[in-house]
Structures are given as structure tokens and as C-alpha cells.
VEXFI-875693 format. One line per field, with one value per residue (C-alpha): residue in three letters; x, z, y. Coordinates in steps of 0.2 Angstrom, whole numbers. Example, Ala and Ser with C-alpha at 12.3 -4.5 7.8 and 13.67 -1.06 7.14 Angstrom:
// VEXFI-875693
resn	(ALA,SER)
c1	(62,68)
c3	(39,36)
c2	(-22,-5)
//
This chain:
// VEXFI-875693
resn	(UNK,UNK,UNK,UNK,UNK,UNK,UNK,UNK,UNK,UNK,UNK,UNK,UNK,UNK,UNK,UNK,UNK,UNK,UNK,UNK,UNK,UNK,UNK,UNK,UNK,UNK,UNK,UNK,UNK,UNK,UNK,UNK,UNK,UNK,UNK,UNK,UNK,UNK,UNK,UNK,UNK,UNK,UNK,UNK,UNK,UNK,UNK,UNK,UNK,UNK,UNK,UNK,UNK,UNK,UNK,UNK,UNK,UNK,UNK,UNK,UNK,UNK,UNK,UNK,UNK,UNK,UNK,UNK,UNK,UNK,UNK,UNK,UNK,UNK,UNK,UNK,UNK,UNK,UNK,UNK,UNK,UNK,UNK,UNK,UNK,UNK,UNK,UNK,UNK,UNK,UNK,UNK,UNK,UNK,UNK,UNK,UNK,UNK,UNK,UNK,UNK,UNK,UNK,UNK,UNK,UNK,UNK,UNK,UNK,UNK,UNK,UNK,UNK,UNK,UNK,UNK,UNK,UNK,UNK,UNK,UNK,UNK,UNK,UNK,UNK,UNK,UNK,UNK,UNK,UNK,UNK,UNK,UNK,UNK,UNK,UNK,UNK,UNK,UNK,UNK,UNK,UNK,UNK,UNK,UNK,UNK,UNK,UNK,UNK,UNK,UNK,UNK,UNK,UNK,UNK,UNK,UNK,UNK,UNK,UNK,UNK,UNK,UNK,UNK,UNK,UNK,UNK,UNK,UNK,UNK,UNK,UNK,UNK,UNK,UNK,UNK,UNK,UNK,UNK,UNK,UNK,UNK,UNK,UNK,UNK,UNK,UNK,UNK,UNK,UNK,UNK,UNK,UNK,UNK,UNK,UNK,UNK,UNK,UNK,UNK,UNK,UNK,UNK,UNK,UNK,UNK,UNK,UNK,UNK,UNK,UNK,UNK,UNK,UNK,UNK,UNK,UNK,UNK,UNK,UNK,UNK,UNK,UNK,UNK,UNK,UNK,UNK,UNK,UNK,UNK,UNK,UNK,UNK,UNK,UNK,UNK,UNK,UNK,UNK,UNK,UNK,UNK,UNK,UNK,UNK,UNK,UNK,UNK,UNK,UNK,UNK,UNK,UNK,UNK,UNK,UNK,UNK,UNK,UNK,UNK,UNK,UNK,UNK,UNK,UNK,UNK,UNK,UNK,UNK,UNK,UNK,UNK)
c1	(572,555,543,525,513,495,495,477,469,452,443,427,419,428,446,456,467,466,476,491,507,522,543,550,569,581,583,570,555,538,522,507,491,473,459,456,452,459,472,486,489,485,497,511,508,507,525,530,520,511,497,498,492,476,484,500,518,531,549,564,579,574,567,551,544,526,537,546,545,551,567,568,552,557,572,562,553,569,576,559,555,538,534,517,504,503,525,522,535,534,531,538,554,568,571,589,580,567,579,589,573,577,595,584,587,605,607,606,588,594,604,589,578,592,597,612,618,635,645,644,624,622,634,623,606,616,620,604,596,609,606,587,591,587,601,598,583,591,587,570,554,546,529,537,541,529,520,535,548,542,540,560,561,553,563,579,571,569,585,597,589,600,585,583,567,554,538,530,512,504,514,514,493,493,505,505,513,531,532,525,541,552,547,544,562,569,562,570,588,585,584,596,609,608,601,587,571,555,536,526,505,499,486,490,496,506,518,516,523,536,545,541,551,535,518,505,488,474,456,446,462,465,480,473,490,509,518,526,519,515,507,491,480,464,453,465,463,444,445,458,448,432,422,438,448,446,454,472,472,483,471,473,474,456,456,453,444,450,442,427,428,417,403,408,397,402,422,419,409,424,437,442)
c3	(733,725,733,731,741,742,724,716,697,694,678,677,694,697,707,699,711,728,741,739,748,745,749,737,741,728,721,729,719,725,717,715,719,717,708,689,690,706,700,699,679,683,696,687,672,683,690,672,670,652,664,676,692,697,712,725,719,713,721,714,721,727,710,709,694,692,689,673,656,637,638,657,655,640,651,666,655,650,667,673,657,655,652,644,644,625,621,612,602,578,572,555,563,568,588,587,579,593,606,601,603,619,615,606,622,622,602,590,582,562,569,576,561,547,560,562,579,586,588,606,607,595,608,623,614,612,626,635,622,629,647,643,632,616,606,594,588,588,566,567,563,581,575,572,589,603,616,630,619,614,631,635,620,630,643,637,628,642,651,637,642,657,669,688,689,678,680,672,669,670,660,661,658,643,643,648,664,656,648,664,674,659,658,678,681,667,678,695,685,680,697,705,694,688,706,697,705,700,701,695,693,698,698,705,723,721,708,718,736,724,716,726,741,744,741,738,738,729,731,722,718,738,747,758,761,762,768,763,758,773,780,768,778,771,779,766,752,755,755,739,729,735,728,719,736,735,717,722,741,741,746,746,730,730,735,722,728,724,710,715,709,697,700,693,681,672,675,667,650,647,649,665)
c2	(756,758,769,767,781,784,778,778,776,781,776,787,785,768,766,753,756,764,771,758,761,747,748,736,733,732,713,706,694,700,692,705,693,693,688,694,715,716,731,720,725,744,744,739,752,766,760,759,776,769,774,790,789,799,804,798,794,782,786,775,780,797,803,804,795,800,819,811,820,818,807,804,798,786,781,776,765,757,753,747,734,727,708,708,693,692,693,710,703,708,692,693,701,682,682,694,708,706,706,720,732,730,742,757,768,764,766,783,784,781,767,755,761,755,740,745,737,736,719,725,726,707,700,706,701,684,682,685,671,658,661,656,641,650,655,642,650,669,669,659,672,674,669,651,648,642,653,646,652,669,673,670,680,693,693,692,708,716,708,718,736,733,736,739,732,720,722,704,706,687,680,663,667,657,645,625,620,615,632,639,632,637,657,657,649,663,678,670,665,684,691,679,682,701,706,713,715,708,710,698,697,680,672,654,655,638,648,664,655,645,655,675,680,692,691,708,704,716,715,729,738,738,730,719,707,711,696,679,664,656,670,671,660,654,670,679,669,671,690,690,676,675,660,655,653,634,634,643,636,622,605,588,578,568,551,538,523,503,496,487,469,464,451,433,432,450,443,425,436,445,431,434)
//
């Protein structure tokens, strides 16, 4: 289980985040809401630790994580994997290479800088490209492939550190609806099948109730929601999004009115 207490992150006189307290269970989905500076990205690098916390802690398991040093520290971050908005991935390098980053805390230094990966670690990577429908671009360079794709890249990165947790940080941000569904459906197929658990920063609410067992809701790095879907009423909404409430509330699709028929004289001009 993952522990959050008290945890806070100022920035100069500003708290990013403030006093937040969560108990994620293992293998459970849990989308991180809220409007854009709301905390929702500081939150989940003080759970990787790529940014420390200012005060409170981060529990997994009993250890406490906000204690970590050297290589626990560098071990943590390979069991809890990020998924960043922009891929993160080296363009010039094909998609396997990519992937296989994934093993460098589970490989001998001089054998990830000369590339020198087991049949055992190319196997996994492999793998974790099928299961996302992308083995057939494992030797492509990863700047060739669309924003969709280098995303699932990402995640079957992350996929072959053998994590306990990913953290994805918005990242469907950038991407058209199709690829939206595609990387979305990868995280879920990724928790579903490897029992891993998930936190996701969203900020459409139709994805976040669609696809997360749990919704967080941040508002000036505050939690002001802990519940499921159905719970966030529109009083919530109000207080998460403000004046863009209206735009991640589910509403009605606008009526469109009948044709008005044109006058006979317009209709006989255009050969009707």
C-alpha cells in the first residue's frame, strides 16, 4: 500500500502542494484531477522523489520513501516508473533500444552503455511491445513514429522495470482522441493484467470516470475530492475547475435545429 501523509512542496513563498494525505491500495487505477497548476504533476514527482517533499511523508510498504538514498533511492524510482507528457523517449535511438532503458536497474552499468542486453531482457522488451500492438515497429527510430505510438513505447518502457506502481503524468495531453483511447486503454491493459497500480493526471473528467476506479481532486495543490466518479457532483466540479467546470462536466450534446425551408423563389433559382 502507498502512503501519503501530510505531504506538502513549497516553491519560494508558494505551496504547490499542501497538506495532502492519500492510501492508495495496491492494484487499484486512481486518476489525480484538477485544473492546470493544481499540484497534480508536483504530486506525483514527490511520489517518485524527482522532487523532495518540503515537509510530510511517502510510505510504500512500510519503507519510508522520502528516507531513500544512493541506490534505494534509484530503485524506488524503478519500481515506481514515470510516464511523462512529452515520451521522454531518444529519438535517434529504434523503439527496442528505447524499451530496454527500462532494464538499466536490472543490468551491470558497462552492459547498458556497450548495449549489451540479455536474450532474456530483448525477450521482455518484446513482449511488452506486443501486448501494446507495437512489436512491429521494435527497429523503427522513435522520432518516426506518431505521438500515439511513442507513448506505448513509453509505457512498455516503464512496463519492463517490473514496477509496483506508474505514475502517468497527462499523458494523453497532446494526443487526438484515437491515440487518446489507445495509450489510455495501454495503462488499464497494464494494471488489469500485471496487478499494477496506476496514477494518472487528468484533465477531462469523461476519461478520468471512464477508465479510473478513483478519482483525486486538487485545487491549489489542496485535496478537495477522494471518491468515484459518480460522487463529483457539479458543486465539486465548480470548486476543482472553476470557470472551466462547464467544459469537463458531462452536458447534453446541443440541439441542432431542422433546416428551415427555403422560400420558392430562392428554391426554383437554384433548380430545385
Amino acid at each position: 500500500m502507498l502512503v501519503v501523509e501530510n505531504l506538502t512542496r513549497r516553491f519560494g513563498g508558494r505551496n504547490a502542494v499542501e497538506g495532502v494525505s492519500l492510501r492508495i491500495e495496491r492494484g487499484s487505477f486512481v486518476g489525480v484531477i484538477g485544473r492546470s497548476g493544481a499540484g497534480k504533476s508536483t504530486l506525483l514527482r514527490m511520489l517518485n522523489r524527482l522532487t523532495d517533499p518540503s515537509e510530510g511523508r511517502i510510505l510504500f510498504d512500510g519503507t519510508d520513501v522520502t528516507a531513500l538514498r544512493g541506490r534505494d533511492l534509484r530503485r524506488w524510482r524503478a519500481r515506481c516508473a514515470m510516464i511523462f507528457q512529452q515520451f521522454n523517449l531518444v529519438g535517434r535511438l529504434d523503439v527496442m533500444t528505447n524499451v530496454l532503458m527500462g532494464r538499466l536497474d536490472h543490468v551491470p552499468a558497462h552492459r547498458s552503455l556497450l548495449r549489451l542486453w540479455s536474450d532474456e531482457d530483448r525477450a521482455l522488451a518484446l513482449a511488452a511491445l506486443e501486448s501494446f500492438d507495437m512489436g512491429g515497429f521494435a527497429a523503427n527510430r522513435a522520432d518516426h513514429l506518431s505521438g500515439g505510438q511513442q507513448q506505448r513505447v513509453a509505457i512498455a518502457r516503464a512496463l519492463v522495470q517490473e514496477p509496483d506502481i506508474i505514475l502517468a503524468d497527462e499523458p494523453v495531453a497532446s494526443l487526438d482522441p484515437r491515440n487518446t483511447r489507445l495509450v489510455m486503454d495501454a495503462l488499464a491493459d497494464a494494471n488489469r493484467r500485471y496487478g499494477i497500480t496506476v496514477l494518472c493526471n487528468l484533465h477531462s473528467l469523461d476519461l478520468a470516470r471512464a477508465y479510473c476506479d478513483r478519482l483525486i481532486g486538487l485545487s491549489a495543490g489542496r485535496l478537495v475530492f477522494d471518491g468515484r466518479g459518480f460522487d463529483l457532483t457539479e458543486d465539486v466540479a465548480r470548486e476543482l475547475y472553476g470557470l472551466e467546470a462547464g467544459e469537463v462536466m458531462d452536458r447534453a450534446p446541443p440541439e441542432v435545429p431542422e433546416p428551415r425551408p427555403r422560400p420558392v423563389r430562392e428554391a426554383a433559382a437554384l433548380g430545385a
